[in-house]
KOLGUMI-211986 format. One record per residue (C-alpha): residue number from 1; residue in one letter; x, y, z. Coordinates in steps of 0.05 Angstrom, whole numbers, always signed. Layout:
SITE_resi_resn_c1_c2_c3
SITE_NUM_a_X_Y_Z $
...
***
This chain:
SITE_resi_resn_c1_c2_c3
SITE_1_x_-3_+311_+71 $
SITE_2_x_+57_+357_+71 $
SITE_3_x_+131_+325_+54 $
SITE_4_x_+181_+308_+0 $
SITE_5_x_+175_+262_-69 $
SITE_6_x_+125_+266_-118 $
SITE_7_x_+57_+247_-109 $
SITE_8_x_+62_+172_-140 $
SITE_9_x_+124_+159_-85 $
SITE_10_x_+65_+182_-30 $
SITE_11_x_+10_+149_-59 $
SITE_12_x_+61_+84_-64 $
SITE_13_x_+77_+97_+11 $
SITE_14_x_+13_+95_+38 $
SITE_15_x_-5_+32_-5 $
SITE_16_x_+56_+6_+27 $
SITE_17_x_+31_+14_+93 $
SITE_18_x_-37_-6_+84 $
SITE_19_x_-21_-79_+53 $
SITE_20_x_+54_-100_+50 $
SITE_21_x_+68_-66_+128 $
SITE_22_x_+107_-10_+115 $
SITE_23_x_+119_+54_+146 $
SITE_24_x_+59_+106_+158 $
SITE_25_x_+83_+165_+119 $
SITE_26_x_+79_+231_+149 $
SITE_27_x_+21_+268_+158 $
SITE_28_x_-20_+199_+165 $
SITE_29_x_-57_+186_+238 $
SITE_30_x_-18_+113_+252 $
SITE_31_x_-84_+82_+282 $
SITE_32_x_-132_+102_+222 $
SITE_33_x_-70_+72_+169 $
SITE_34_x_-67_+15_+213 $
SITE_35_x_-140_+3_+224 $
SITE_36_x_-163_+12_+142 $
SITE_37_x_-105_-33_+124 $
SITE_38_x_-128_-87_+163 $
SITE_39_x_-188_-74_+125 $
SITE_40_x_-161_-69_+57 $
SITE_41_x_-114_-137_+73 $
SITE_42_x_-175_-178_+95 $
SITE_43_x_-210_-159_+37 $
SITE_44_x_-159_-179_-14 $
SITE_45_x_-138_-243_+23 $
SITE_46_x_-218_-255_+19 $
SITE_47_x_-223_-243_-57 $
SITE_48_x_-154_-280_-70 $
SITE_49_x_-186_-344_-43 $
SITE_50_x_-142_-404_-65 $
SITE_51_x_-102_-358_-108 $
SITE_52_x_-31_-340_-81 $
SITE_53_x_-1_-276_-74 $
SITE_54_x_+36_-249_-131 $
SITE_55_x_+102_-232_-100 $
SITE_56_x_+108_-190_-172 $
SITE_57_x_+64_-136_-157 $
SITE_58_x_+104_-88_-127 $
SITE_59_x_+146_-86_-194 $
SITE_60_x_+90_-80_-244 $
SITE_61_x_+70_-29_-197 $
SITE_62_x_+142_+14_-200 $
SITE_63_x_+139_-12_-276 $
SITE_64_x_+66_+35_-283 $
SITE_65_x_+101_+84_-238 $
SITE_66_x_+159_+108_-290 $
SITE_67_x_+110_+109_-349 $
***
């Protein structure tokens, strides 16, 4: 994968569009992205069981990002 930011803003992409929905980056095939995120969100809403989403990962994860 070819394109501009650093390679934590990619990696942070792609999770992004595996499990919150967001935008395939660039050089990613859309159907494979799409396909293993359906994958990877079963999984964790299958291990999260009656546990609820913690709306507060995406800022621990920018939080382990700048460290």
């Amino acid at each position: 994968m070819t394109g501009p930011g650093s390679l934590a803003q990619r990696q942070e992409a792609l999770v992004r569009a595996l499990v919150a929905g967001g935008p395939v980056p660039s050089g990613f095939d859309p159907q494979a992205v799409a396909a293993a995120g359906e994958v990877c969100r079963h999984k964790r809403d299958a291990h999260a069981g009656s546990v609820r989403p913690r709306p507060a990962w995406w800022s621990r994860l920018a939080r382990l990002r700048r460290r």
